[in-house]
N, C-alpha and C positions, 0 to 999 in steps of 0.2 A: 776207309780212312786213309788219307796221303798220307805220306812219308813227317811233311813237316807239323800238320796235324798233330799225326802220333808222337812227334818228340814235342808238341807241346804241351801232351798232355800227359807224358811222364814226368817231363819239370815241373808241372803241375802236382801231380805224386810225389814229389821230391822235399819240397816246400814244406818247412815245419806250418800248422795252421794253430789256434788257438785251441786251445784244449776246452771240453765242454766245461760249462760251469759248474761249481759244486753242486754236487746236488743225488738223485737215486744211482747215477752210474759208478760211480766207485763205492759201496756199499756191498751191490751188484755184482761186480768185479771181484769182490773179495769171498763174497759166497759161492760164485759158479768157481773158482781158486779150488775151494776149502773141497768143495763137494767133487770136485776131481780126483782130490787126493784120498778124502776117505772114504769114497763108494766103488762099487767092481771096476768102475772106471779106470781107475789106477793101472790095472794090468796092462791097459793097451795104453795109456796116456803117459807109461811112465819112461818110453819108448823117447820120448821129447829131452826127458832127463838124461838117458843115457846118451843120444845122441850130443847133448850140449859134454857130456863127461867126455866122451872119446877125446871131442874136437881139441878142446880143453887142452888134455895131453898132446894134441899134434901142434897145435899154435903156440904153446912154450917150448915144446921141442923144436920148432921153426925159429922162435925167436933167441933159441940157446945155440944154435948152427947145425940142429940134427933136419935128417932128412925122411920127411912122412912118405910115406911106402903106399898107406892105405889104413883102414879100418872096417871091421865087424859089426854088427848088429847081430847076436843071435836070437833066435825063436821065442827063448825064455827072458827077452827084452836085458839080458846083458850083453857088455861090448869090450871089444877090444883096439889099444891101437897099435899102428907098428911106426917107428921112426927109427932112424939109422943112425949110428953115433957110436962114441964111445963108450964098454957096456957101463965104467961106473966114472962118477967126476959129478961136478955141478951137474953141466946139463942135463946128465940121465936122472936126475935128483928130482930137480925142477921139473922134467917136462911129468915125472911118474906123480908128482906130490899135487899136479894141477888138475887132476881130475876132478874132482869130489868138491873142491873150489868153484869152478869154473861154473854151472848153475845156480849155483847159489849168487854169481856175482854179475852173469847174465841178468836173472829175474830182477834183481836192485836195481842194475840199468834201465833196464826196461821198465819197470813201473814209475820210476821218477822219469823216464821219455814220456809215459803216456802221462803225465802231472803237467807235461808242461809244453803240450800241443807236439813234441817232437814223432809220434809213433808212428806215421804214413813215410817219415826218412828213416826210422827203424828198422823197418817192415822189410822197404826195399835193402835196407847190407846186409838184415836176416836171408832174404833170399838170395843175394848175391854167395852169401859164405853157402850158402846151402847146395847152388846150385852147382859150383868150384867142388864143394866135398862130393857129389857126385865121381868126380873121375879119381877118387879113390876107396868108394865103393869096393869092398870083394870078396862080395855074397850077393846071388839075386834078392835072398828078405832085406839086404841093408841098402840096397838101389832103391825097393820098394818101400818102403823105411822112409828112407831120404826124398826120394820123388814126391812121394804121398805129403811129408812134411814142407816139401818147396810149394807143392800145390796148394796146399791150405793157405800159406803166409803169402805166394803168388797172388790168390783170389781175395783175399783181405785186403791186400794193399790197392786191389786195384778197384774193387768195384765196393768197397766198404763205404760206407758214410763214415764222416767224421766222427759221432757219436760211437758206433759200433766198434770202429777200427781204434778208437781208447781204451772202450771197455774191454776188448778183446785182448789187444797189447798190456792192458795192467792186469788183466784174470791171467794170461798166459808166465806176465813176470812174476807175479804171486805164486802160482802153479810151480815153477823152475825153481826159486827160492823154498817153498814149503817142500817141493818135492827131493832138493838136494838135502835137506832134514832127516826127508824119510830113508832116503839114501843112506846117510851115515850112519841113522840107528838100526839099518840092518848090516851095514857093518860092525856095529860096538854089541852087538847083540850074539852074531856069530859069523868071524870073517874067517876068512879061509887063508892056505898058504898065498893064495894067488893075489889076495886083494892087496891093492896100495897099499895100507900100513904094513902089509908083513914084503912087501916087496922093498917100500921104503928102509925099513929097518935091514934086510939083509945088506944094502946099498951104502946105509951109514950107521954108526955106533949107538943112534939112538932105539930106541924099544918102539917096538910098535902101536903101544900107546899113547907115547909122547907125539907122532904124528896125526895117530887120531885126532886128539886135544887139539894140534894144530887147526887140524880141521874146523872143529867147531869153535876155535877162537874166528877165523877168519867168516864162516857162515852168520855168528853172532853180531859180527860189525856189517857185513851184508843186509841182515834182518833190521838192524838198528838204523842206517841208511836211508832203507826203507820207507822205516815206519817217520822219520821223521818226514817224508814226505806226503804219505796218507795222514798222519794224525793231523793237521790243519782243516784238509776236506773232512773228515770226520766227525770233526769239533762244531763245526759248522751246523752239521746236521742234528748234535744233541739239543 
């Protein structure tokens, strides 16, 4: 394939197309979603959630003037990130309170992209941020992590059918959305010194479960977002 070939058929990749018609794919979507999140799947799947958490923390620490160093993936599919800043003041507030947000408002995006033909130009700034967070990778499992997760959404974008590359981008946004859920209720269940709410709280005067509740105020309008997106295709189908 030539040079100008190949660029035109990533402009072609680029191009919102129309989204499949209502019909068995979003249904679909939302059970391969569900069944991600509550079968063994989970353990390795939830790998997608903590990497959208870190980034999370580094993209409002970039957009408060801190400076991202790099981030973790460990073993036990938790993460960490580092940004450089002042240790307390807004910024460190914001960039520490965006984690646990930050999938949850991914997956909302994403499902109303794949609603409305946009998921083949998703796909690609998925993999553009994915493949950027690569050079701050610093652990071989969080390279491997990251690469494995560019490759997947890399191979999707490019050789997916139309049809697929929906179904795939709204089960993936549903997945991020249910799975920053699952996220917070093993927080509210039993968090540690370490987690955001008790980080948050030593930062500022508020309790640590006054940020929790943050959280799921913000996840709840995420969900609700959502859904008014899918409830029309749904309705359809009753």
């Amino acid at each position: 394939m030539d040079l100008p070939t190949l660029g035109h058929e990533i402009v072609q990749r680029l191009l919102p197309d129309a989204a499949p018609a209502t019909g068995w794919w979003v249904p679909t979507a939302l059970l391969v979603a569900l069944a991600v999140v509550v079968l063994p799947t989970w353990r390795l799947a939830r790998l997608a959630v903590t990497i959208a958490h870190e980034l999370g923390h580094a993209g409002v620490g970039i957009l408060m003037g801190r400076r991202f160093t790099g981030f973790v993936v460990s073993a036990d599919m938790s993460g960490h990130a580092v940004t450089v800043g002042p240790r307390r003041g807004f910024g460190r507030v914001a960039s520490t309170w965006a984690g646990y947000p930050a999938p949850a408002l991914i997956g909302a995006v994403l499902a109303q992209i794949a609603l409305h033909g946009w998921a083949p130009t998703a796909l690609f700034v998925a993999l553009v941020v994915l493949v950027l967070a690569l050079v701050f990778t610093r652990s071989l499992h969080t390279l491997a992590a990251v690469l494995g997760t560019a490759a997947g959404v890399g191979a999707l974008w490019w050789w997916g059918s139309p049809v697929l590359t929906a179904v795939l981008t709204l089960a993936g946004g549903v997945f991020l959305l249910l799975g920053a859920w699952r996220h917070l209720g093993t927080v509210i269940r039993g968090g540690g010194r370490t987690d955001d709410p008790a980080q948050l709280a030593s930062l500022t005067p508020l309790p640590g479960w006054v940020w929790t509740l943050s959280f799921a105020v913000v996840l709840a309008a995420c969900t609700w977002w959502a859904w008014t997106g899918l409830a029309p295709h749904l309705l359809r189908l009753v």
